[in-house]
C-alpha positions in Angstrom: 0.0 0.0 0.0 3.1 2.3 1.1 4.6 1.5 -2.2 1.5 2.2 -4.5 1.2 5.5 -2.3 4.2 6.6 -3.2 4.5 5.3 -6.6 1.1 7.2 -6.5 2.4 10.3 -5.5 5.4 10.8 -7.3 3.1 10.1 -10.2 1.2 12.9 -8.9 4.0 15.3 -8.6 5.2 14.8 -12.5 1.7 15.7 -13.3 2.0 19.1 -11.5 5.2 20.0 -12.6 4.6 19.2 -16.8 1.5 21.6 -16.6 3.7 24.2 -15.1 6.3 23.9 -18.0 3.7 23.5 -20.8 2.1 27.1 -19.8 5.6 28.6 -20.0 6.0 27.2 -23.2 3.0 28.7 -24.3 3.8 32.3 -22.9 7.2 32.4 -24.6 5.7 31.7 -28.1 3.5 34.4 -27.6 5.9 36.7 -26.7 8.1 36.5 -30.1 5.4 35.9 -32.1 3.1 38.8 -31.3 5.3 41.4 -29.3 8.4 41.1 -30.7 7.6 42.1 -34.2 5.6 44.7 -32.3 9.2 46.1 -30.6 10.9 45.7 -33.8 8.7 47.8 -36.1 8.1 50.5 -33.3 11.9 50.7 -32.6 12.3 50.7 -36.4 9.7 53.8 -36.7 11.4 55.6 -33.9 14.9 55.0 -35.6 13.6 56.7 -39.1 12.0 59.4 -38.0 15.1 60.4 -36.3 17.7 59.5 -39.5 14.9 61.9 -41.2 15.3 64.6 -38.7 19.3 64.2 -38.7 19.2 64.5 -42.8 16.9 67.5 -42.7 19.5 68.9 -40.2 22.4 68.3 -42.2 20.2 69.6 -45.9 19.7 72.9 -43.5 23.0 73.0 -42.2 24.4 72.9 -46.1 22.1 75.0 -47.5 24.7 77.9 -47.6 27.3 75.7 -49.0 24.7 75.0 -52.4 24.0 78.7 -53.2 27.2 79.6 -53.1 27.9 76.4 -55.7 25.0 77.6 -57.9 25.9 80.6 -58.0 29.6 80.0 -59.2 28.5 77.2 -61.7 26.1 80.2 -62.9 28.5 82.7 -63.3 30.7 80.5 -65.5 27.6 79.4 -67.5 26.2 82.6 -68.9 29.9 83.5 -70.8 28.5 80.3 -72.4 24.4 80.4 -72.7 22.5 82.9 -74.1 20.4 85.0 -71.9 17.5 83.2 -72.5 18.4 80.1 -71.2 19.9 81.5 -68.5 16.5 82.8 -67.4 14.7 79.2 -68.0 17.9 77.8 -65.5 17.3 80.0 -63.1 13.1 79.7 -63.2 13.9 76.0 -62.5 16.2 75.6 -59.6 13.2 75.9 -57.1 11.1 73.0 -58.9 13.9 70.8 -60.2 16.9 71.1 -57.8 20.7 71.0 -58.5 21.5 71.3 -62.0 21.6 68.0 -64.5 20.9 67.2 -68.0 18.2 65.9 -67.2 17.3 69.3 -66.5 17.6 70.7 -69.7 15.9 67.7 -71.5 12.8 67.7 -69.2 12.7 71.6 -69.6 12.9 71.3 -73.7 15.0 74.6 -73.8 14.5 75.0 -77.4 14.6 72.4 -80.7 18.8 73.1 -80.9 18.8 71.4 -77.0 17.3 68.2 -78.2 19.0 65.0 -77.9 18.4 62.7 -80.3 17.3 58.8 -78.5 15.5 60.7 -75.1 12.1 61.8 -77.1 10.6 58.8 -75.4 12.0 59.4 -72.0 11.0 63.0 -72.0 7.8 62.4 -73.1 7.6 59.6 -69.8 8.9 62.2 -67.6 6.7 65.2 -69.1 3.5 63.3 -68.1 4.7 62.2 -65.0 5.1 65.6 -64.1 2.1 66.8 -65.2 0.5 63.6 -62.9 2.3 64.9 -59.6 0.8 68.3 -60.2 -2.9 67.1 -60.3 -2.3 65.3 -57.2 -0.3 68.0 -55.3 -2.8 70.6 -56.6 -5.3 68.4 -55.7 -4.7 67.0 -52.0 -3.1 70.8 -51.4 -5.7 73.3 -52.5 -8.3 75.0 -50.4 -11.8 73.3 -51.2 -13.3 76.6 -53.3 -9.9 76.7 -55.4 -10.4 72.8 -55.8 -13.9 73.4 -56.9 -12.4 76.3 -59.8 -10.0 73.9 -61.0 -13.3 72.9 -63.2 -13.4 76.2 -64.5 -11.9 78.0 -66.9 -9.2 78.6 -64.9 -8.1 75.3 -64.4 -4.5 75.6 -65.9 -3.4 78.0 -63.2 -3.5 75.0 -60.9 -2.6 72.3 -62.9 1.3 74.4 -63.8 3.0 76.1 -61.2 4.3 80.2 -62.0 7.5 79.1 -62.9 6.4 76.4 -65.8 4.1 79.4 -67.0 6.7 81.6 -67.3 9.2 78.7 -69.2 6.4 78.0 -71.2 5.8 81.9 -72.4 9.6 81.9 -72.6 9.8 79.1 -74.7 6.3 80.4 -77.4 8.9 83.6 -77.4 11.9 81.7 -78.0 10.0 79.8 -81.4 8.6 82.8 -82.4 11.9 84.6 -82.3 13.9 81.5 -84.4 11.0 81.2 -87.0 12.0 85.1 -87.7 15.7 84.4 -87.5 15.6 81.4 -90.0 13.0 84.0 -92.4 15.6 86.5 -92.4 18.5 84.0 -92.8 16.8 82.7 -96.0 16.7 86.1 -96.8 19.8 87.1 -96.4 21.4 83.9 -97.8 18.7 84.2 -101.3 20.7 87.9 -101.7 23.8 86.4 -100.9 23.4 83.9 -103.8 22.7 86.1 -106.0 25.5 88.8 -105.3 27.8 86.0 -105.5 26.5 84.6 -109.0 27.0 88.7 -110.3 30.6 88.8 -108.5 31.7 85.2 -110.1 30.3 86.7 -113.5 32.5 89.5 -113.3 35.6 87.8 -112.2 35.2 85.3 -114.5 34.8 87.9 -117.2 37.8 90.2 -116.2 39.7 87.0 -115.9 39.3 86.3 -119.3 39.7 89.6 -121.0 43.0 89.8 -118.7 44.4 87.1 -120.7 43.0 87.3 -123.6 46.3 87.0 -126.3 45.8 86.4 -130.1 48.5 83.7 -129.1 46.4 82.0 -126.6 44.5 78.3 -127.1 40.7 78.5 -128.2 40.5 75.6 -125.6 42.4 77.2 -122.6 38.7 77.9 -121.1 36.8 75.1 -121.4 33.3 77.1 -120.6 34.8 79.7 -122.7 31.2 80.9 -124.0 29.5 80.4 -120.9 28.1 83.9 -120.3 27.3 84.2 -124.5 25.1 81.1 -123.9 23.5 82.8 -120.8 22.9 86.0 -122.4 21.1 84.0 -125.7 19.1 82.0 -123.0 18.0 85.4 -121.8 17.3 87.1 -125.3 15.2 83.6 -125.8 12.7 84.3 -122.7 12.7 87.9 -123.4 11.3 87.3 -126.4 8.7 84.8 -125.0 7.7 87.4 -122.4 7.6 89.9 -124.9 4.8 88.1 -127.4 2.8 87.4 -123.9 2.9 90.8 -122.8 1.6 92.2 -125.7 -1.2 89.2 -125.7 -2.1 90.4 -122.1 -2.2 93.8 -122.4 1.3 94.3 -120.3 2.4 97.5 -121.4 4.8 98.4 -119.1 6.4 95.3 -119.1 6.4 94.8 -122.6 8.4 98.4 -122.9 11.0 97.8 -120.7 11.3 93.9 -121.5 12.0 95.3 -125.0 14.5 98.2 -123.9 16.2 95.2 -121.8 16.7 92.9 -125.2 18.0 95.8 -127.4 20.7 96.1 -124.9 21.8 92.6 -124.3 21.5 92.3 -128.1 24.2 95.4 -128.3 26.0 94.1 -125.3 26.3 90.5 -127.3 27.0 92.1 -130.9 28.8 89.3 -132.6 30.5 87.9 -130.0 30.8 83.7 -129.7 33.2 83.7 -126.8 33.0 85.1 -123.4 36.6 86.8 -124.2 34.7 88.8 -127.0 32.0 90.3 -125.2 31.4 94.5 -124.3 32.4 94.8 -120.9 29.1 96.0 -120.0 27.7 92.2 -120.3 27.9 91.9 -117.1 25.6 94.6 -116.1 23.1 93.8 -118.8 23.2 90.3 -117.8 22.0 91.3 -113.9 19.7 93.8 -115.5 17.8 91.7 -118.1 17.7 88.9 -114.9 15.9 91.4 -112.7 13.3 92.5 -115.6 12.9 88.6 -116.5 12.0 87.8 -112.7 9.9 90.5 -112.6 7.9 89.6 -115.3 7.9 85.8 -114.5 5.2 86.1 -111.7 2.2 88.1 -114.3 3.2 86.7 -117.7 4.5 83.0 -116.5 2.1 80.5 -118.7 3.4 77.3 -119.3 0.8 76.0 -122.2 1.9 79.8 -123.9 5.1 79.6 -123.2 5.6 76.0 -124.7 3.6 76.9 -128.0 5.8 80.7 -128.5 9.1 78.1 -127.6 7.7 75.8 -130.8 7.5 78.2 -133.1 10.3 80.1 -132.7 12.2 76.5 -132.8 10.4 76.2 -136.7 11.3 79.9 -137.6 14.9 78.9 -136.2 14.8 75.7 -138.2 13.8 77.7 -141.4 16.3 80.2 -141.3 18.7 77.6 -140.3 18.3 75.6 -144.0 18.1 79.2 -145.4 21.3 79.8 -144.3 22.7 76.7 -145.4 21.8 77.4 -148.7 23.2 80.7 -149.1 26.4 79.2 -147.3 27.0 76.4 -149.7 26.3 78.8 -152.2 29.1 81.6 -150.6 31.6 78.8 -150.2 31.5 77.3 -153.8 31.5 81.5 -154.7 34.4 82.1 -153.0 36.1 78.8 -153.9 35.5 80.3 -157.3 37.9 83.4 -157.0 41.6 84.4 -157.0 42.0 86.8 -154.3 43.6 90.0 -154.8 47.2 89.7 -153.1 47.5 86.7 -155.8 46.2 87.9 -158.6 48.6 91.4 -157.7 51.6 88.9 -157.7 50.4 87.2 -160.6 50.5 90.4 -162.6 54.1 92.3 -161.1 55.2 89.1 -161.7 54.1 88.9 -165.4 55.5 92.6 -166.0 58.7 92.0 -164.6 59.1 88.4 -167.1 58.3 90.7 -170.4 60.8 93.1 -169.3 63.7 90.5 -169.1 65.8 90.0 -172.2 65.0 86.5 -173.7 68.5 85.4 -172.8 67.7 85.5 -169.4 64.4 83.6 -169.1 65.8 80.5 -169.5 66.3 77.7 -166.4 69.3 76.1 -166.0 69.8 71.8 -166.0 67.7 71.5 -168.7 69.4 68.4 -170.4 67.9 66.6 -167.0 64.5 67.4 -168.5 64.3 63.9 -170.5 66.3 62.1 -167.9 64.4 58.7 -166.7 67.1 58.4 -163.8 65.8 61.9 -162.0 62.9 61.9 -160.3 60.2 63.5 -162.5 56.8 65.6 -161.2 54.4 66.9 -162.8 52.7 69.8 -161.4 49.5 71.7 -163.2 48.6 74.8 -162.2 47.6 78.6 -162.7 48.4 79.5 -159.3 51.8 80.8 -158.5 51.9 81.1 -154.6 50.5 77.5 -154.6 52.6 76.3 -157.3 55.8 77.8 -155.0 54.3 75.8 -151.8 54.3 72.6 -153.8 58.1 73.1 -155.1 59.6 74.5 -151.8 58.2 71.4 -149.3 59.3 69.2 -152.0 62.6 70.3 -152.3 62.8 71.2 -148.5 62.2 67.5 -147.5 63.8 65.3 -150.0 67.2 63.8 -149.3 69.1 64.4 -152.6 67.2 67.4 -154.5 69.7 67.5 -157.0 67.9 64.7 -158.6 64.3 66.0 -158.3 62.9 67.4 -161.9 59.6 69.7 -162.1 57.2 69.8 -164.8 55.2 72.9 -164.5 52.6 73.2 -166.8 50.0 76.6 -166.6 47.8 78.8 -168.9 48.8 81.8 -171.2 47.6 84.0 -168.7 50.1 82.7 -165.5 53.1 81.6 -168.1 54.8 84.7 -167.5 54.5 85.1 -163.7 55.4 81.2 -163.2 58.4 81.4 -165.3 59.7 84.8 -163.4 58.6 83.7 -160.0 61.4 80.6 -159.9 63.8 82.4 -161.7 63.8 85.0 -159.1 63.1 81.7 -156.5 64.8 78.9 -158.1 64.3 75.8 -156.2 68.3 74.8 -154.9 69.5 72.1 -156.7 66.5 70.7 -158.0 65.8 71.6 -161.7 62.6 73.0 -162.9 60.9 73.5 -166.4 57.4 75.6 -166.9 55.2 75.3 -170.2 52.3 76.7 -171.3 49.2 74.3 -172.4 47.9 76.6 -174.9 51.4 75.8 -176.8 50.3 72.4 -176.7 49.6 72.3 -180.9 48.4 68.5 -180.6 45.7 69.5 -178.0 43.0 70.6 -180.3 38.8 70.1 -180.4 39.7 67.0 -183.0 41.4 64.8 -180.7 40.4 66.1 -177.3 36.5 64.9 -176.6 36.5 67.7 -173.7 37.5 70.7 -175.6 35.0 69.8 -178.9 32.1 69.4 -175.7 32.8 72.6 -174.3 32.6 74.4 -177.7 29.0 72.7 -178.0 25.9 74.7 -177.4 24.5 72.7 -175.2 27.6 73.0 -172.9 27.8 76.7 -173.5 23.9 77.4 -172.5 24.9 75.3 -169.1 27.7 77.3 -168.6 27.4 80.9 -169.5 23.5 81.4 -169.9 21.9 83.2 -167.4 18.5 81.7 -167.2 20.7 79.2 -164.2 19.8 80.0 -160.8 22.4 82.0 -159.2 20.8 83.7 -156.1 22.3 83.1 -152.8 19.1 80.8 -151.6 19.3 78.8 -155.0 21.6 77.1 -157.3 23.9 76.3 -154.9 23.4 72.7 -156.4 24.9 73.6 -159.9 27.3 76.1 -159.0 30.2 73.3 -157.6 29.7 71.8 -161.2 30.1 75.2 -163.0 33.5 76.0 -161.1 35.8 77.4 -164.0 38.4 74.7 -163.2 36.3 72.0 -164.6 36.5 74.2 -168.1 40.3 74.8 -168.1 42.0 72.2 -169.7 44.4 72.0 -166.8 42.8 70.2 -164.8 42.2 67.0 -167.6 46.0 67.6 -168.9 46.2 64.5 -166.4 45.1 62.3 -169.2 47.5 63.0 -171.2 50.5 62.4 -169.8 52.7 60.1 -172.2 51.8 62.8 -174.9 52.9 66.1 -172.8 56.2 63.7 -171.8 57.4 60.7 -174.0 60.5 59.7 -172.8 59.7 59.6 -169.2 59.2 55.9 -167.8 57.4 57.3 -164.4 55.8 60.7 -163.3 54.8 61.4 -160.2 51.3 63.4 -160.3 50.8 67.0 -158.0 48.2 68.8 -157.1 48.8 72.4 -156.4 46.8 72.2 -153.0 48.9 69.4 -151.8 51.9 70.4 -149.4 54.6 67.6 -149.6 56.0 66.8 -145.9 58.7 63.6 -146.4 60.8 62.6 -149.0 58.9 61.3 -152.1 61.8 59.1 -153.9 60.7 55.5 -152.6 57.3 56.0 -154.5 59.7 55.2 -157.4 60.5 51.9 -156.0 56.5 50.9 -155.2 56.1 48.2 -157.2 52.8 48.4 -159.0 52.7 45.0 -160.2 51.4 45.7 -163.7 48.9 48.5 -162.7 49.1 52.2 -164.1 48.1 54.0 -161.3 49.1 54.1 -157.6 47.2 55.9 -155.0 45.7 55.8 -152.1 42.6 54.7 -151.5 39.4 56.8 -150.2 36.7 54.3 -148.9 35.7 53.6 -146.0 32.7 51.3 -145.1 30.2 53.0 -146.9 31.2 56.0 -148.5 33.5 57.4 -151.6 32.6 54.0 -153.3 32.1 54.2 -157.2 28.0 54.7 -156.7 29.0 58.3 -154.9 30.6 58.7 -158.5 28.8 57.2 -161.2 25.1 56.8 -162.2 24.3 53.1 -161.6 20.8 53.7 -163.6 22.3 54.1 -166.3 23.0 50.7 -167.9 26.4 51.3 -169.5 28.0 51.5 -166.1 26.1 49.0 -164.5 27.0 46.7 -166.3 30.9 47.5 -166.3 31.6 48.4 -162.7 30.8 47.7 -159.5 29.0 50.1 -157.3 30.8 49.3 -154.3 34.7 49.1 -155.7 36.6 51.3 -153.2 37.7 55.1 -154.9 40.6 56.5 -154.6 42.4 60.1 -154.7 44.2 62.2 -157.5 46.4 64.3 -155.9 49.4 62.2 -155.5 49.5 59.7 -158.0 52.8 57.4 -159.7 52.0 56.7 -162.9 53.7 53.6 -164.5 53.5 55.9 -168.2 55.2 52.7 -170.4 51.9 50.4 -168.8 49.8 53.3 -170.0 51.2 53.5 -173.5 50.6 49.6 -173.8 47.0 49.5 -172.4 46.1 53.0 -174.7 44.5 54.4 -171.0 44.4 58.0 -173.5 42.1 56.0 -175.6 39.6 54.6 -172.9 39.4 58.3 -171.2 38.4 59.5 -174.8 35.9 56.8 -175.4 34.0 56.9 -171.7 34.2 61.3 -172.1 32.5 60.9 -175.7 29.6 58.7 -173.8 29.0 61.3 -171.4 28.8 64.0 -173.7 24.9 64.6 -172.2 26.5 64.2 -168.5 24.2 60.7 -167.9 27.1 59.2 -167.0 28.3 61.4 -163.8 29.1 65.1 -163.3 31.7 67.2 -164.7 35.0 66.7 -162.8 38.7 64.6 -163.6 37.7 61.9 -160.6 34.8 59.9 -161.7 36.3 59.3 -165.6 39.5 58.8 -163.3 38.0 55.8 -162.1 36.2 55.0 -165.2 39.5 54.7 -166.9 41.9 53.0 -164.3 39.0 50.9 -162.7 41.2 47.5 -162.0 44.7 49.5 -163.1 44.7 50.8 -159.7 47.5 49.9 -157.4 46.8 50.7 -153.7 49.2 52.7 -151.5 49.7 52.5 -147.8 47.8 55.6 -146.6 50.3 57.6 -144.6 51.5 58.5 -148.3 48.4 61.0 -148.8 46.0 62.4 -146.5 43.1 63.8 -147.4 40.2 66.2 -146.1 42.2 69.5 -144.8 40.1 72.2 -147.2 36.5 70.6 -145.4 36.8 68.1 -142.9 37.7 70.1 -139.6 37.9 66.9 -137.2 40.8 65.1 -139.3 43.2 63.5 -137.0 46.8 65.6 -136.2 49.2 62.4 -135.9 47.7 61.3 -139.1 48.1 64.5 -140.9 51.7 65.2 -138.6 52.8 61.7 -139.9 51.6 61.7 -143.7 54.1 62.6 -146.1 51.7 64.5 -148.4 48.5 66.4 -146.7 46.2 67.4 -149.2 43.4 70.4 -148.7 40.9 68.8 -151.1 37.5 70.8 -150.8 36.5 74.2 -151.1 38.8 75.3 -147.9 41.5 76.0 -149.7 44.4 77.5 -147.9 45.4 80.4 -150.2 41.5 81.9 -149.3 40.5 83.4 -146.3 37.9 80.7 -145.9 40.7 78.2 -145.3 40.4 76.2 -142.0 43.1 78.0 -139.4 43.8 75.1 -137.6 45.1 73.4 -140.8 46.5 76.9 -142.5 50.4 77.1 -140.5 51.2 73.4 -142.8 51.0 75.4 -145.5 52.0 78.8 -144.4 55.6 77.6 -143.4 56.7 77.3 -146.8 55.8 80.6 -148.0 58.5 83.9 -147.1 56.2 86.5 -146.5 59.1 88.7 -146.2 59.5 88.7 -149.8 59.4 92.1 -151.7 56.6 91.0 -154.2 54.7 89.3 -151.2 54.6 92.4 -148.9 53.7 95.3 -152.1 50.9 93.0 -153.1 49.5 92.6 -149.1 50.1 89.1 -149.0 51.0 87.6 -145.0 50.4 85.3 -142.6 
């Protein structure tokens, strides 16, 4: 019993004592649970509100030091900024605080402040902004100012004073650079144009300060810039003037018409910038202002366009009008001797009859018959020509000691040829002149030309006037009634076995050749059989037979072909024992008696040329002869520089002041314009 008492009662006492310790369990869970986070957060509150009060203490306390900094940074600022911004800067500390870049972007100073990639972000902050101040105007306002903010008046709350006045600042600032960039476009419009009228007139001066009759013509390459500007003017003044008149524009039409009779003086007949008044300039800025003025009340593009038309068919009209009366000019003056020649032609002719007969007479004659010499023959009734073809001969040949010339001219020239080389005689070289109307053998009965041209069918083509000879007609005809096709000069080159029978080879001249290497190895071509060398004239289409010879008609049809390849008389070796043996005399005669009615191709020596040594025709390489320096102005200089004879076949001949310039000094440099007879009769360079 003891035992289960006390077993009983210690059971009793562990009882008691686990409750006590279970309840003092539950009291310390409570405690950190529930009052501890209580402690922590009040201790926590306590502990910020004093950091706040120590930071406020310490912004106070360095208040002093940021003015001082703000105003420094200020100072150093405006030497940089303009006034204005200065002004938005210092609007802004209160709101915005120490200064930043951000500032300025938030603050959109101006459009030159904006920085390119933060549109976005200002935008984001801009609203923001605007967000805060609802709320702060909001919570902060008296009830009756909250109650207005529905008003009218509602933006006086919803922007503080200082964003007003940025924002006036700013509507100032625009207003003021959309007046700046007028009166820069302004200013940079009359700039422009001062500097067009300045470049003008330097360009001008510049010009006409080096302007030398020994200068290029390609030194400049705009050289007729300003002559095409002052045309384009006359052009629109013109158009202007026509609409004016349409619309009734007096005033206009007066003083557009004053401003085109002075460019029109101003331009005279200038076609280079170097040639022009020196007033151009002035007329040029004048006739610009009148044309701008008059742009504005006569500018009509369907009017315009339809004046532009017709003056392009008047201009087209007079063009072919001019052509005409050019061709006609050109063959005209092609026609004549001009004075200075025909002066030396005639002193020279005095001064022959004057000599006693002993002294007329050349010396070397016994090398006349020679067929060891080198023999040319040379027709002509030009002296100064004739002179040019002897002296570049002689000039460039390597032995002229063994050179022989065959002049042959007219009654007229005989006596002015003969005394010109005895007064010049040509070095070494010997020289023999004859006169074709003491030819007894070349008579009407044997020569088919001279019994045509004694025919009246010939004579009315020739010397009746009923043939169109104004300047707009006729032109046509004219080339074919050029006196040289009537001298028997020019077809003496049919003849020559007859004129020279013991010569073996000749070498054929033209008098407006000019000879430019030495000649002697065209004695060595061989011609393997042929009669004729020369060089040949065709190119892929053109100077083929058919440019010579009428095809319709069926006699040359069916002997020749239209596209055999021509060639050129000017420079010619002729083989004269193969021409005695094929009778090429006899074929010329029997082809010119068939074309007594001209059916079978013009007058001229070429096409019966090629009629009568069609396959007798040995080609020579072409840097022998080139052609094309009396009317082909782009011919090429190394070909001509390298040729040994250039020829100035064409109505540019270089004797007549129509003669091409650039091609004139090759022909010039053989002449000595210091010669007596040379400077009395006018004749220079």
């Amino acid at each position: 019993m003891a035992s289960k008492r006390g077993l009983s009662g210690s059971g009793i006492h562990r009882n008691r004592g686990g409750g006590c310790g279970s309840r003092l369990r539950i009291a310390f869970f409570i405690f950190f649970s529930v009052l501890a986070p209580l402690i922590f957060f009040v201790g926590r509150g306590l502990y910020t509100s004093t950091s706040i009060d120590q930071s406020n203490t310490r912004v106070i306390s360095n208040k002093g030091d940021l003015d001082w900094r703000e105003q420094l940074a200020l100072h150093h600022v405006k030497s940089l900024l303009s006034k204005e911004v200065i002004d938005v800067i210092t609007a802004s500390r209160a709101d915005l605080g120490p200064l930043s870049l951000d500032s300025f972007r938030k603050n959109n100073l101006s459009a030159s402040w904006k920085v390119i990639g933060v549109e976005t972000m200002v935008k984001n902050t801009t609203t923001s902004e605007l967000q805060k101040t609802e709320t702060v105007a909001k919570q902060g306002a008296p009830r009756d100012k909250v109650d207005d903010v529905s008003g009218n008046n509602s933006s006086q709350f919803l922007y503080t004073p200082a964003k007003l006045a940025r924002r006036r600042l700013k509507e100032k600032m625009r207003e003021k650079r959309a007046s700046d960039l007028v009166r820069q476009d302004n200013e940079a419009i009359l700039k422009l144009e001062n500097s067009a009228i300045e470049r003008t007139k330097s360009v001008d001066t510049a010009v006409l300060g080096k302007y030398s009759i020994w200068r290029k013509e390609n030194e400049n390459e705009n050289s007729d810039a300003t002559v095409r500007l002052m045309r384009d003017q006359m052009i629109m003044a013109r158009v202007y003037i026509s609409i004016a008149k349409m619309k009734d524009k007096l005033d206009l039409h007066r003083e557009l018409q004053i401003r085109l009779k002075e460019s029109q003086r101003a331009l005279g007949e200038a076609t280079a910038d170097s040639d022009l008044h020196h007033s151009a300039p002035e007329k040029i800025k004048a006739m610009g202002q009148v044309l701008s003025k008059a742009r504005e009340p006569l500018y009509d593009c369907k009017l315009i366009t339809g004046k532009l038309r017709a003056m392009l068919q008047t201009a087209d009209e007079q063009v072919r009008s001019l052509k005409k009366q050019s061709t006609f000019l050109s063959q005209l003056a092609a026609k004549t001797v001009p004075n200075g020649i025909h002066c030396l032609s005639m002193r020279l002719t005095i001064e022959y009859y004057l000599l006693p007969p002993e002294k007329r007479n050349f010396p070397r004659s016994e090398n006349l018959e020679n067929p060891d010499l080198y023999h040319y023959a040379l027709f002509s009734d030009n002296v100064l020509a004739a002179s040019v073809v002897v002296n570049s001969t002689i000039m460039n040949a390597k032995d002229p000691s063994k050179h022989v010339f065959h002049l042959v001219t007219d009654k007229l020239n005989f006596g002015a040829m003969n005394m010109w080389f005895l007064l010049n005689p040509p070095g070494k070289a010997t020289i023999h002149v004859e006169n074709v109307d003491e030819f007894k053998w070349l008579n009407s009965s044997y020569c088919p030309v001279l019994r045509q041209l004694e025919s009246a069918a010939m004579k009315e083509y020739y010397f009746k006037a009923n043939h169109p000879t104004s300047l707009s007609s006729g032109s046509s005809n004219l080339k074919y009634r050029n006196p040289k096709y009537l001298s028997m000069l020019n077809h003496l080159r049919f003849y020559l076995p007859q004129v020279y029978p013991k010569l073996d080879k000749i070498l054929f001249l033209d008098d407006d050749i000019v000879v430019q290497k030495d000649l002697t190895g065209l004695w060595s071509v061989n011609l393997n059989g042929k009669v004729n060398g020369a060089v040949e004239t065709c190119g892929e289409s053109f100077h083929r037979f058919d440019k010579y010879l009428n095809f319709t008609n069926p006699h040359i049809a069916r002997n020749f072909d239209p596209n055999a390849c021509g060639w050129a008389y000017g420079m010619n070796i002729f083989d004269l024992k193969e021409w005695k043996k094929r009778d090429i005399t006899g074929i010329y005669h029997k082809w010119q008696n068939m074309n007594e009615d001209r059916v079978l191709w013009k007058l001229g020596t070429l096409p019966p040329g090629l009629i009568t040594f069609y396959g007798l025709t040995h080609p020579l390489e072409k840097s022998w002869h080139v052609l094309g320096l009396g009317y082909n102005p782009s011919g090429d200089r190394s070909e001509i520089e390298n040729a040994a004879v250039i020829h100035y076949n064409g109505n540019m001949k270089p004797w007549l002041e129509i003669a091409m310039t650039k091609y004139r000094s090759y022909w010039t440099k053989y002449i000595k314009y210091d010669h007596p007879y040379l400077r009395s009769c006018n004749l220079n360079e």
